[in-house]
N, C-alpha and C positions, 0 to 999 in steps of 0.2 A: 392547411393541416400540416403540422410538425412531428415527427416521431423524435421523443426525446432520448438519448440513449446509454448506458451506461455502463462503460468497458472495463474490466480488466484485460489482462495477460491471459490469463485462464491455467488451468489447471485441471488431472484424470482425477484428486480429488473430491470427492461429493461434497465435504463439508466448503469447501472453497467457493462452489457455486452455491449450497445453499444460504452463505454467509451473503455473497452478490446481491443473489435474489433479494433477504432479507434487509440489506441497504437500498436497493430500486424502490421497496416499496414504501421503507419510513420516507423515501426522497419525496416520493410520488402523492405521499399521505400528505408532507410539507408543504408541497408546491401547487396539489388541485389537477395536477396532470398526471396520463401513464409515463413512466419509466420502464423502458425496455433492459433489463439487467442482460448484459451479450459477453461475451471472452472472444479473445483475437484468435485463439488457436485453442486447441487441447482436450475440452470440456465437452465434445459435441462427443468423445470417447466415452463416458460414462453411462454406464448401464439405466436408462428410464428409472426405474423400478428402485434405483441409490436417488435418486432423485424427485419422489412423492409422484412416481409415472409419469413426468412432465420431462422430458429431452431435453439438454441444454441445448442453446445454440450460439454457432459462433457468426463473428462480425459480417462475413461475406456473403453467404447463402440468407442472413437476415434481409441484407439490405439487398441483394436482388429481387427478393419476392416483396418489399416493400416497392420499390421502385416501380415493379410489375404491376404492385396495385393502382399506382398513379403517384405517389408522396415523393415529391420535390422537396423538402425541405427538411435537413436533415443537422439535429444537434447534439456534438458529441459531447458527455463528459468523462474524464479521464479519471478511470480511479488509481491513479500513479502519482507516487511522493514528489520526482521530479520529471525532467525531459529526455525520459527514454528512448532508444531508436523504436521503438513501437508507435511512440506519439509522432518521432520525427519525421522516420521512412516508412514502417511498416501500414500504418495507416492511410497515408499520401497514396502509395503504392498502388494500394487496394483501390482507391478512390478513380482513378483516372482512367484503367479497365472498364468502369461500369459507366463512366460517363461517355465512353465507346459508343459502348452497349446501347444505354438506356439514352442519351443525351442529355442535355444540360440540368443538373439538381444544384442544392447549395447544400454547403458540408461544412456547419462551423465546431472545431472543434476548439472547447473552452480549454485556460490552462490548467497546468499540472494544480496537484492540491497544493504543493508550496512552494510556488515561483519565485524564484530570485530575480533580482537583489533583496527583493522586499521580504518575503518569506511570507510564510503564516501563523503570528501570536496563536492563535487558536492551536494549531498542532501543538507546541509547547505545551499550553494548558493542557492538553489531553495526556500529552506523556507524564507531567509534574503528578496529575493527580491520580496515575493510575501506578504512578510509584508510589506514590502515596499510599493508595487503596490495598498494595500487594504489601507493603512494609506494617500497615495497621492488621490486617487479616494473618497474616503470618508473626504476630506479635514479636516487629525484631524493629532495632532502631539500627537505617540502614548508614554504611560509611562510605560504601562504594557500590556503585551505579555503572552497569554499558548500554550504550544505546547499541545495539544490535542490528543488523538490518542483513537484505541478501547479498549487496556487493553488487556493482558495476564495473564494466571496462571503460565507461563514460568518467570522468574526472567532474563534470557539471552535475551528475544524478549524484557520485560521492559529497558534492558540495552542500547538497542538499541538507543530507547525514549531517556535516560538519556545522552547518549555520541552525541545526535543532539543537545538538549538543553544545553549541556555546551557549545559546538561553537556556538550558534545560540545566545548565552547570552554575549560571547566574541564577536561576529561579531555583533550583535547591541548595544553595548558602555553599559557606566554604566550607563547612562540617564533612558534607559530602566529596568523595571524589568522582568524576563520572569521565570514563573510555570508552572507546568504541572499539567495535569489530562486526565484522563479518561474516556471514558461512561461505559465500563464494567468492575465490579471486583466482586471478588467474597470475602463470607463474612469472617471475623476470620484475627486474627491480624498476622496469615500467610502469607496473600496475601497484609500485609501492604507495601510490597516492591512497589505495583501498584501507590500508590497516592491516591488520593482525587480524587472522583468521580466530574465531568466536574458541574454539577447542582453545587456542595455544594462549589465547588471553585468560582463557579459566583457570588453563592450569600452573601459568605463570603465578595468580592471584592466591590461587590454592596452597602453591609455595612458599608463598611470602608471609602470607597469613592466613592460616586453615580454620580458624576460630571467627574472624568475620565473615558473615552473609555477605550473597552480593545479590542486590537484585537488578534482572534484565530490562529495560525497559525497550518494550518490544518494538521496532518500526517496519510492522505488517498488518495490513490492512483485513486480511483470512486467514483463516487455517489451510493449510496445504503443505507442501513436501516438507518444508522448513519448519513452522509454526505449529501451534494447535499441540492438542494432547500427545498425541502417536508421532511426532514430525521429529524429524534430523536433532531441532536444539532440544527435546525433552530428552533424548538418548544423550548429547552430549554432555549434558547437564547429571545426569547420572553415573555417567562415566566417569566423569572427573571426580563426582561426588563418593565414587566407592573407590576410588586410586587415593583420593586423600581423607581420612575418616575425620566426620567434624565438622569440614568445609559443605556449605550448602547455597544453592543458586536457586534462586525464585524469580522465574519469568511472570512480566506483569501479562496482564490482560491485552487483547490486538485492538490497533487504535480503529479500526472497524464496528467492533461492538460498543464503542463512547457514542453516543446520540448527537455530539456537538461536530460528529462528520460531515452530519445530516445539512449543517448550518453553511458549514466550506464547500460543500458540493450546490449548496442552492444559492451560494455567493461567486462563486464559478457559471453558474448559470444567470444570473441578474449580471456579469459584466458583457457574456455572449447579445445577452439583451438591448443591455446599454450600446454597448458597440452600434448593433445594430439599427437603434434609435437614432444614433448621431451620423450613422452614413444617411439614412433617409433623409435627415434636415440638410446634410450637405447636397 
């Protein structure tokens, strides 16, 4: 018996875990299996009762009472763009406590959604047509395009950002212009590999030309602090939008609710598989 499982970061936001929830189970619909939807931290704070009575839970306290039940065989997938310290250390971490504990389990944990070098065409497609979908719905022909994301102190997770936004830049023509930014970075011209924080890019844009739209093309997977209706970039985006009368930003939709996630997450899971098939024949 396997428990299949799958993580975010987490978040005190409700809508972040019900967003989770709601990708475990299209996964689990996909694959014929349960999908355990867990967060690494945060999400076990949220009121039952924000959450349809059901308690979130997080990664650690799961896998102890799984363990406790007997279940050796444990598969992780990552709902993370790229190789976060979450995937690298914080997970590993947690893992080698319980193998203390409980003794010997397996813990394969599949890669990130868009691994380099290679990346994943699929993510693209997801971004291109959800630009799309927000430039058709908001009847505006767009010129310029950011791909947005939260920011790391990792230069490989920024890389991530940077190898979407070249195809996302080849796949919407040269009509369009498409930059990136930010909401978090940290200070010192170390971490200038991040970009330009998402405020100072609008309002640069705002400047330059207050009459073209810009739309976001969002690189988040939930609603939570950042994202979503109420979160950090709707207020930024208003802000800017009433400092410069005219100027207007429309965030696409999160590459969470596109249904073609469903397909990278269970292509993540058939290589966990594969692997596994070919250590056995070795």
């Amino acid at each position: 018996m396997r428990d299949i499982l799958l993580i975010d970061n987490g978040s005190t936001q409700p809508n972040a875990t019900l967003s989770l929830r709601a990708i475990a189970a299209s996964l689990a619909e996909h694959i014929g299996e349960p999908v355990h939807p867990l967060s690494l931290l945060h999400s076990d704070r949220i009121p039952a009762d924000a959450l349809a009575g059901h308690a979130a839970e997080t990664l650690e306290p799961f896998l102890r009472r799984r363990l406790t039940a007997g279940v050796r065989d444990l598969v992780i997938l990552p709902l993370f763009f790229g190789p976060s310290r979450a995937l690298t250390d914080f997970i590993p971490e947690r893992l080698a406590p319980l193998r203390d504990a409980f003794g010997p389990f397996e813990a394969r944990i599949a890669r990130a959604l868009c691994p380099l070098p290679e990346g994943e065409p699929a993510l693209v497609e997801i971004l291109l047509e959800q630009v799309r979908q927000t430039a058709a719905q908001e009847r505006i022909v767009p010129s310029r395009v950011i791909l947005v994301d939260h920011g790391s102190p990792l230069p490989a997770v920024t890389e991530v950002r940077h190898w979407l936004g070249a195809r996302l830049a080849e796949r919407l023509g040269g009509a369009i212009t498409l930059d990136e930014a930010v909401m978090e970075r940290r200070p010192g011209a170390e971490y200038d590999f991040n970009g330009a924080l998402l405020q100072t890019r609008l309002s640069d844009m705002a400047k330059a030309d207050p009459a073209s739209p810009v739309i976001l093309a969002m690189l988040f997977l939930s609603p939570g602090r950042h994202a979503g209706p109420n979160g950090d970039i709707a207020e930024i985006c208003r802000a800017v939008e009433q400092d410069h009368p005219g100027f207007s930003v429309h965030p696409s939709p999160l590459v969470g609710s596109h249904p073609s996630l469903i397909h990278i997450l269970a292509t993540r899971l058939a290589e966990i598989e594969q692997r596994a098939s070919s250590a056995a024949r070795d």
